[in-house]
ZARO-458882 format. One line per 4 residues: number of its first residue (from 1); their letters; for each residue x, y, z negated of N, C-alpha, C, O. Coordinates in steps of 0.2 Angstrom, whole numbers. Atoms other than C-alpha are relative to their C-alpha. Layout:
BEGIN
NUM	a	X,Y,Z,X,Y,Z,X,Y,Z,X,Y,Z ~ ... $
This chain:
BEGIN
1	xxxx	-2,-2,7,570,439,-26,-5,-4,-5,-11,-5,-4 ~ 6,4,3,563,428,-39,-4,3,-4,-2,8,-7 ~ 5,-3,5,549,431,-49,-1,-3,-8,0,-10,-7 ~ 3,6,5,545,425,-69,-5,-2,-1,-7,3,-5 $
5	xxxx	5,2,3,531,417,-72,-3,0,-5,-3,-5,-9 ~ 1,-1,8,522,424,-87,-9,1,0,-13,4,3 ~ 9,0,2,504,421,-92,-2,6,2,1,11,2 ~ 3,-7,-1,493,434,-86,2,4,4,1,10,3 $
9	xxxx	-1,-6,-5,501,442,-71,-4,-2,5,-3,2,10 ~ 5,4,-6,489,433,-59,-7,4,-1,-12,5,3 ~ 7,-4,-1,474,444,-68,-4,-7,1,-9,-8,5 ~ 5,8,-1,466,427,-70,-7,4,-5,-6,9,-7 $
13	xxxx	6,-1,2,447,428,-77,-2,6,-1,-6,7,-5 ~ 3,-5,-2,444,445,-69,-3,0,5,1,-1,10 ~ 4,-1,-3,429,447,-59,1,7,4,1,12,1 ~ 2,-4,-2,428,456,-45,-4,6,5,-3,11,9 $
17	xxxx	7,-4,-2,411,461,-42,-3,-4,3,-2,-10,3 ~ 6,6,-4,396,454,-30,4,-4,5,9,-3,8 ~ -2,3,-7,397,441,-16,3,3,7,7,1,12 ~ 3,-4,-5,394,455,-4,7,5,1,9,8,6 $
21	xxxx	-7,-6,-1,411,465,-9,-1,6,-3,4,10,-5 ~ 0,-6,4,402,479,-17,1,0,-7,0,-6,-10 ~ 0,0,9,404,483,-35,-7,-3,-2,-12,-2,1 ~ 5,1,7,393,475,-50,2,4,-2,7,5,-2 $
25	xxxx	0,-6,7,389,489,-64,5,-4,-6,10,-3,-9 ~ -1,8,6,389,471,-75,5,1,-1,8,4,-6 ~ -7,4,-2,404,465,-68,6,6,-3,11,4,-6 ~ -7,-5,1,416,481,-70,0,3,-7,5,4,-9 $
29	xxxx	2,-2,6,406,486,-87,5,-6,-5,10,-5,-10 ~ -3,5,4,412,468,-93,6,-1,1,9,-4,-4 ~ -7,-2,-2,430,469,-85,2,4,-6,6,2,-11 ~ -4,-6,4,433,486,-93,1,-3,-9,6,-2,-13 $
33	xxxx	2,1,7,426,479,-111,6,-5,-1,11,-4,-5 ~ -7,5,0,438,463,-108,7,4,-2,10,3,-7 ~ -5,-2,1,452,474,-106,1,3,-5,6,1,-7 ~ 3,-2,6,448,484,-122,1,-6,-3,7,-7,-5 $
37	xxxx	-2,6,7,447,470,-134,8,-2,2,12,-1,-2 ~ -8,2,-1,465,463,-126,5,5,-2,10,4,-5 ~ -6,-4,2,474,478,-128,0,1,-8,5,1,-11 ~ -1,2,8,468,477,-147,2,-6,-2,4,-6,-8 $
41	xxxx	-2,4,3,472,460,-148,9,-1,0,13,-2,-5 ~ -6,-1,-1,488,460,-141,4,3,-7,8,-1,-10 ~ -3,-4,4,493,474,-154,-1,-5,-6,4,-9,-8 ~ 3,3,8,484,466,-170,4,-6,0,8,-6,-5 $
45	xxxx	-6,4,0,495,450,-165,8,-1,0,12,-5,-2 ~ -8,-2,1,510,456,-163,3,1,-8,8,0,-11 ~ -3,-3,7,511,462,-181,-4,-8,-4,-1,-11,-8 ~ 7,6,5,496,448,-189,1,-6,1,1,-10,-4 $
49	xxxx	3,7,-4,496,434,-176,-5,-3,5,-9,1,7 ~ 3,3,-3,489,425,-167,-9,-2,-7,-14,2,-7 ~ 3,1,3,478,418,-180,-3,5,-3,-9,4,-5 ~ 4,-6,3,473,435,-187,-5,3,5,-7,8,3 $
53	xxxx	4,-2,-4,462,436,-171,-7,-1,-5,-8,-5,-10 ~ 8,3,0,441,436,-174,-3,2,4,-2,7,6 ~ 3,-5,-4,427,439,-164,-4,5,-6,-4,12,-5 ~ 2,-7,7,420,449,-182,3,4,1,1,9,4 $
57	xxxx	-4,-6,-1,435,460,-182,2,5,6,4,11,6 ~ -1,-6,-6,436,465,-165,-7,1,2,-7,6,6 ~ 5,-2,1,419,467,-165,-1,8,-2,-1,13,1 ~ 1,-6,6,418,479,-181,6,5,3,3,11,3 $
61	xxxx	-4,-3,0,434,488,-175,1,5,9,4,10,11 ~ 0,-4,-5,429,490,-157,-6,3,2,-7,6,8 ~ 6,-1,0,411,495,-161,-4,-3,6,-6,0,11 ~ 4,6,-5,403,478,-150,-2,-2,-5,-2,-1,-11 $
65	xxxx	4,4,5,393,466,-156,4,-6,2,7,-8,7 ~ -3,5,-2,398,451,-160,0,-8,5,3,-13,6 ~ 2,4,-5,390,441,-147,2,3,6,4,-1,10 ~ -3,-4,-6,396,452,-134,8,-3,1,10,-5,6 $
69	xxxx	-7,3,-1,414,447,-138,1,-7,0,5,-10,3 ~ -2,8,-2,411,428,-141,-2,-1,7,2,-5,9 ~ 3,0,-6,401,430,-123,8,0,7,9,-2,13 ~ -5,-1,-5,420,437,-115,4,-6,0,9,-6,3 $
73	xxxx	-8,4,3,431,422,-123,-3,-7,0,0,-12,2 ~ 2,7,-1,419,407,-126,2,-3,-7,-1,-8,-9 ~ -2,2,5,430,403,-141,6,4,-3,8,10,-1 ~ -5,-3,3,444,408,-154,6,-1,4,11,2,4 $
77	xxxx	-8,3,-2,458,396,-145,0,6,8,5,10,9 ~ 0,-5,-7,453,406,-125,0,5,-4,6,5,-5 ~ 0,-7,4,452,422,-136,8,1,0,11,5,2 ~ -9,1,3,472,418,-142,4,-2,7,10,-1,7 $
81	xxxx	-5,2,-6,477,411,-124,-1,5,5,3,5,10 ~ 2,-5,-4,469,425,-115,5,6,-1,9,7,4 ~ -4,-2,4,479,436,-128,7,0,3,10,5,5 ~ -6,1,-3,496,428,-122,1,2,5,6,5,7 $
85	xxxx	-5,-4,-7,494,431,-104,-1,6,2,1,8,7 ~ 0,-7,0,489,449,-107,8,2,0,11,6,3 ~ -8,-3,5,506,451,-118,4,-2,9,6,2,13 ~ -4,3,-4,515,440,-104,-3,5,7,0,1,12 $
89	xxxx	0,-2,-4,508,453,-91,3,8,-1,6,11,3 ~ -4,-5,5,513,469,-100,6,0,-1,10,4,1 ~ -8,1,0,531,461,-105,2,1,8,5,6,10 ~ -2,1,-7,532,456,-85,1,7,4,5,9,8 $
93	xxxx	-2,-7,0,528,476,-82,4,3,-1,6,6,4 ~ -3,-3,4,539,483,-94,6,-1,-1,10,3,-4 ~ -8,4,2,555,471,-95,1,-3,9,7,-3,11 ~ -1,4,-7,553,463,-76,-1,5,6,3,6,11 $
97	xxxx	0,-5,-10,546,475,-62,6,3,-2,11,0,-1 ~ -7,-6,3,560,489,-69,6,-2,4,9,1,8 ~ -7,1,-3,574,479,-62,1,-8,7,6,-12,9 ~ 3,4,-4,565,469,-48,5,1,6,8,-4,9 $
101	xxxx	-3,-5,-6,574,481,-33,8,0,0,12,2,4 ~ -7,-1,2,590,480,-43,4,-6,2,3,-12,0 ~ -3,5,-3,604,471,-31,2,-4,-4,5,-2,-9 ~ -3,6,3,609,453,-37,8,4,-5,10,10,-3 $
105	xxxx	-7,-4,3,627,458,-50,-1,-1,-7,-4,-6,-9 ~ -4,1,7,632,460,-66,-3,7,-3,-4,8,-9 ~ 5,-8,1,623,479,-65,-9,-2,-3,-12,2,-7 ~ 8,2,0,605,469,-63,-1,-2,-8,-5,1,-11 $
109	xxxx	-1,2,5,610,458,-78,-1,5,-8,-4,4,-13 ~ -2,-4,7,614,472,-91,-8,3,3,-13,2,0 ~ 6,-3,0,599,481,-84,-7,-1,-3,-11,2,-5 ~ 6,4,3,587,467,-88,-1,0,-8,-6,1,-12 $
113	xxxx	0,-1,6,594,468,-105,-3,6,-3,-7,6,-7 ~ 3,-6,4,592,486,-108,-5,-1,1,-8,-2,-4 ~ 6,-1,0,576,485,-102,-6,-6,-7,-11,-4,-11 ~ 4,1,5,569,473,-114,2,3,-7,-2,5,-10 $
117	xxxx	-1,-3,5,580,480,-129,-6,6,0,-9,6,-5 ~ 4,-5,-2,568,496,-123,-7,-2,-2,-11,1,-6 ~ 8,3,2,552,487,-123,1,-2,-8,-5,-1,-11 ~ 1,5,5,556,479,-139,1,10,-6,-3,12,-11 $
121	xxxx	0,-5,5,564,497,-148,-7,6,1,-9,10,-3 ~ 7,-10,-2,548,511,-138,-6,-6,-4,-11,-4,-1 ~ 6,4,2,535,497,-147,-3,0,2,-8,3,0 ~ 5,1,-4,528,493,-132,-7,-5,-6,-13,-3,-6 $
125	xxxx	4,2,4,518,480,-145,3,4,-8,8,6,-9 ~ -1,-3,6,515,488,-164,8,-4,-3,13,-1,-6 ~ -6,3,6,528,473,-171,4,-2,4,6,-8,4 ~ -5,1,-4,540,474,-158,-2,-5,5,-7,-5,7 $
129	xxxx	0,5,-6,543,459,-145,-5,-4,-3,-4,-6,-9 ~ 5,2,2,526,451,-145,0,-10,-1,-2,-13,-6 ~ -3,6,0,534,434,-139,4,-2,-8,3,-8,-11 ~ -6,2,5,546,434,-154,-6,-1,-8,-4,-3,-13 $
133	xxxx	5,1,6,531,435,-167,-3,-7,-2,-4,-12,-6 ~ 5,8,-1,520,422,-161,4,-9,3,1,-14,3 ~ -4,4,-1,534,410,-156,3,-4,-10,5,-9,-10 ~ -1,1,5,537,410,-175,-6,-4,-3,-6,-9,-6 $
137	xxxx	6,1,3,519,407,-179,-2,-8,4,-5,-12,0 ~ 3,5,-1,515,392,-169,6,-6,5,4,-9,10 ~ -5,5,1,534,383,-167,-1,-6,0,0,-10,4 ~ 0,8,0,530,368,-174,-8,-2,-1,-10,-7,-4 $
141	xxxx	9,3,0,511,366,-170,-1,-3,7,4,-5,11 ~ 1,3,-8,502,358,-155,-5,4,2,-8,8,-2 ~ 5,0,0,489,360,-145,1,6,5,7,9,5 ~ -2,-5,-6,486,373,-129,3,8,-1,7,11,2 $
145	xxxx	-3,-5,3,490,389,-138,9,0,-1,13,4,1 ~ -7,3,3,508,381,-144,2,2,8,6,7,9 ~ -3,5,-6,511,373,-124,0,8,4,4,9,8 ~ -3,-9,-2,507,395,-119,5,4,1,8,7,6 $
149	xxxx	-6,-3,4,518,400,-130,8,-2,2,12,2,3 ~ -4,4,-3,531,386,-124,3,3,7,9,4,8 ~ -1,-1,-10,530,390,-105,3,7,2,7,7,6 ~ -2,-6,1,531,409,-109,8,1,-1,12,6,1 $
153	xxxx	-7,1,1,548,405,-116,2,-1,5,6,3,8 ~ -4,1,-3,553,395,-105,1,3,7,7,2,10 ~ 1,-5,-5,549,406,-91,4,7,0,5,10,6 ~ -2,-5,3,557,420,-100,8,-2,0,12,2,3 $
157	xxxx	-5,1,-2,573,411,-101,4,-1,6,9,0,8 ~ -3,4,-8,574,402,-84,0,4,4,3,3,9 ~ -2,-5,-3,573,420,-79,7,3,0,11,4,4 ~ -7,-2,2,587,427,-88,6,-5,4,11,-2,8 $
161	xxxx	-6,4,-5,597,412,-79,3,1,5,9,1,7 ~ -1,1,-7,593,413,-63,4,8,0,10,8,2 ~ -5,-6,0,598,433,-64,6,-1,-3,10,3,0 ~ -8,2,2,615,427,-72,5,-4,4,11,-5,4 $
165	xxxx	-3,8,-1,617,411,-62,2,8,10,7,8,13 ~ 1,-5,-6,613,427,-45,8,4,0,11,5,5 ~ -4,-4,0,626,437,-52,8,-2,3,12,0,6 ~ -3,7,-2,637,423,-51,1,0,5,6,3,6 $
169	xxxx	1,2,-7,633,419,-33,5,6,4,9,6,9 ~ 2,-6,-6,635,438,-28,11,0,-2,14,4,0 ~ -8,1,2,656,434,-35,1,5,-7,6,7,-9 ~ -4,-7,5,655,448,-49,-1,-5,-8,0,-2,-14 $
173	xxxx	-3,5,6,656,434,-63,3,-4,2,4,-4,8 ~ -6,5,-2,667,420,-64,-2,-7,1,-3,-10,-5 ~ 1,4,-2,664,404,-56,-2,-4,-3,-7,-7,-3 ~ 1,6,5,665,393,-69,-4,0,-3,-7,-5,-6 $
177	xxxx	5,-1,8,653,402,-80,-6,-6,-1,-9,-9,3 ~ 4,3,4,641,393,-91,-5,3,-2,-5,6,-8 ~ 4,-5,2,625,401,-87,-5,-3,-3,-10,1,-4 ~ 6,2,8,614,393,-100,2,2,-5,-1,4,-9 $
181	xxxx	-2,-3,7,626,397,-112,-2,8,-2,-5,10,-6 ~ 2,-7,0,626,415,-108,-5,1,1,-6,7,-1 ~ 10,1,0,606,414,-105,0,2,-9,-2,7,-11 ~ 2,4,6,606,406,-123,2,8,-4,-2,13,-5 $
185	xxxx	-3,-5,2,621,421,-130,-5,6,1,-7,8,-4 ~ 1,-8,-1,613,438,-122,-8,0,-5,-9,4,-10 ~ 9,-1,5,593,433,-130,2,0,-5,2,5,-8 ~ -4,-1,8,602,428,-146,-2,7,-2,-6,9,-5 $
189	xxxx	-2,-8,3,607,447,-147,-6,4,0,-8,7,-5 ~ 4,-4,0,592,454,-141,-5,-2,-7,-6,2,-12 ~ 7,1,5,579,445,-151,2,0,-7,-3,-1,-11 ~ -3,-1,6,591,447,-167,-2,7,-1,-5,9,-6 $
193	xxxx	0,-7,2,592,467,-163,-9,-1,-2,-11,1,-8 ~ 8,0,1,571,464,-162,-1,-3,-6,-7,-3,-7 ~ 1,3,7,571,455,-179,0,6,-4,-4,9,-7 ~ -3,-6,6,581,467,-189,-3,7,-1,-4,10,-7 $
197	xxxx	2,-6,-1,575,482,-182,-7,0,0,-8,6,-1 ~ 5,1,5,557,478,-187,-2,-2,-5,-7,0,-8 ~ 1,1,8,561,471,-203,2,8,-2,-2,11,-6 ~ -3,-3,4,573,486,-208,-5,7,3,-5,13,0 $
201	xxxx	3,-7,-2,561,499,-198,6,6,0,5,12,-3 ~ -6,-4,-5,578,507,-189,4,-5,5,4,-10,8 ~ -2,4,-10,587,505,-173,7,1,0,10,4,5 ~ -7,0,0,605,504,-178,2,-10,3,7,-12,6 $
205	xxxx	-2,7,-3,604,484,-173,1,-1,8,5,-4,10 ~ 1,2,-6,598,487,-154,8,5,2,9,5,8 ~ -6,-2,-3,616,499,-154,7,-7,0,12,-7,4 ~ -7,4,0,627,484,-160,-4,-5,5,0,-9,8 $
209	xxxx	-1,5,-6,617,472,-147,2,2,7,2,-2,11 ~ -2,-4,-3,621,483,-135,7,-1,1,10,-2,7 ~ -9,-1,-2,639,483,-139,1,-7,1,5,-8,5 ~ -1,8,-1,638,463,-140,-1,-1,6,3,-5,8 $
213	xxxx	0,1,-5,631,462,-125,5,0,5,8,-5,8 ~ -7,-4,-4,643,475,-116,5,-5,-1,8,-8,4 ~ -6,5,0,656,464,-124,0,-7,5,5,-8,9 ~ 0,7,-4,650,446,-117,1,1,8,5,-1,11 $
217	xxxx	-3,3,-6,648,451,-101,7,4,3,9,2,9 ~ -7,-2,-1,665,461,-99,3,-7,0,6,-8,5 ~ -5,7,-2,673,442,-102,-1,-2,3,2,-8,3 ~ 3,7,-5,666,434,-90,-2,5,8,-3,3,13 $
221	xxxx	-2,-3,-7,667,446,-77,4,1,5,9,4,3 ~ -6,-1,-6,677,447,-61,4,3,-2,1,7,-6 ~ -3,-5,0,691,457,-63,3,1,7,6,-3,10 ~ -5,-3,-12,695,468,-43,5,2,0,8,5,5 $
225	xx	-6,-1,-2,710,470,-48,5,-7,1,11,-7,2 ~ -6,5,-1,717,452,-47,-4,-4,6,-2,-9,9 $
């Protein structure tokens, strides 16, 4: 079953503990504190950015000092890349394990969708799909935050495919299909319902992608009786 590769599902730059195998106090106290500042950065990004990160603010808001938080991150850019593969470990939670176990088809596909439409409408992040914020934010920049942001996508999409391109394999779409288009078509819908339905603050969008979705892949499915 394949897996997608999203920033921060590896638990990179968590220690854990002495050479010896036993617990450090240090180690697990600074662990905890790490995880703590991410889950507020995450959110504060999702709605602000990336760029509205600080160590001041998450200092003042997580009652630390501010050398204790430059001490966890080293900098503002690892603070923001740290940041992403929190999100992209959370997303892979939330949108990816859910329909891990679900046989290859046209069942697993729609399921992938409900589940992030789900992630995106229960605001798992404050400003909906965390990706869909900061993708807007640093589009047309450079630099290793940008190339995060990049990879997460394309990781995100090259998933959707491969479950479409499976579905395919398993006979319950249509041989011919064009699974990059329908990749490209079902995200469309999603991350439009996640636009609309955080600007307008209602969930009437995630009912019509919903039904868009239902529609696309109705056409392009087997039909058992021919």
């Amino acid at each position: 079953m394949p897996r997608v590769t999203v920033p921060g599902v590896t638990g990179e730059g968590i220690s854990t503990g002495r050479p010896d195998g036993r617990p450090d106090g240090r180690v697990e106290r600074g662990n905890r504190t790490r995880q703590s500042v991410l889950e507020r950065t995450v959110a504060i990004a999702s709605v602000e950015g990336l760029e509205a990160l600080s160590v001041g603010r998450l200092a003042t808001e997580l009652g630390l000092s501010k050398s204790g938080v430059f001490a966890l991150f080293g900098s503002k850019e690892e603070l923001q890349l740290a940041t992403v593969r929190e999100a992209g470990r959370i997303f892979a939670e939330r949108v990816i394990r859910p329909v891990e176990e679900e046989p290859a088809g046209v069942r697993r596909v729609w399921r992938l969708c409900e589940a992030w439409l789900e992630y995106s409408r229960g605001r798992v992040f404050p400003g909906g799909c965390f990706f869909y914020e900061i993708i807007a934010e640093f589009d047309a920049r450079t630099g290793p935050v940008h190339d995060a942001v990049v990879k997460a996508q394309r990781d995100w999409s090259a998933y959707v495919e491969r479950t479409i391109a499976e579905a395919r394999d398993a006979g319950e779409l249509h041989a011919d299909l064009d699974v990059p288009q329908l990749a490209f078509e079902l995200v469309a819908l999603m991350e439009m319902a996640n636009g609309v339905a955080v600007l307008h603050g209602e969930e009437t969008a995630y009912r019509r992608a919903r039904t868009g979705i239902a529609a696309r892949l109705r056409s392009v499915t087997v039909d058992e009786n021919n």
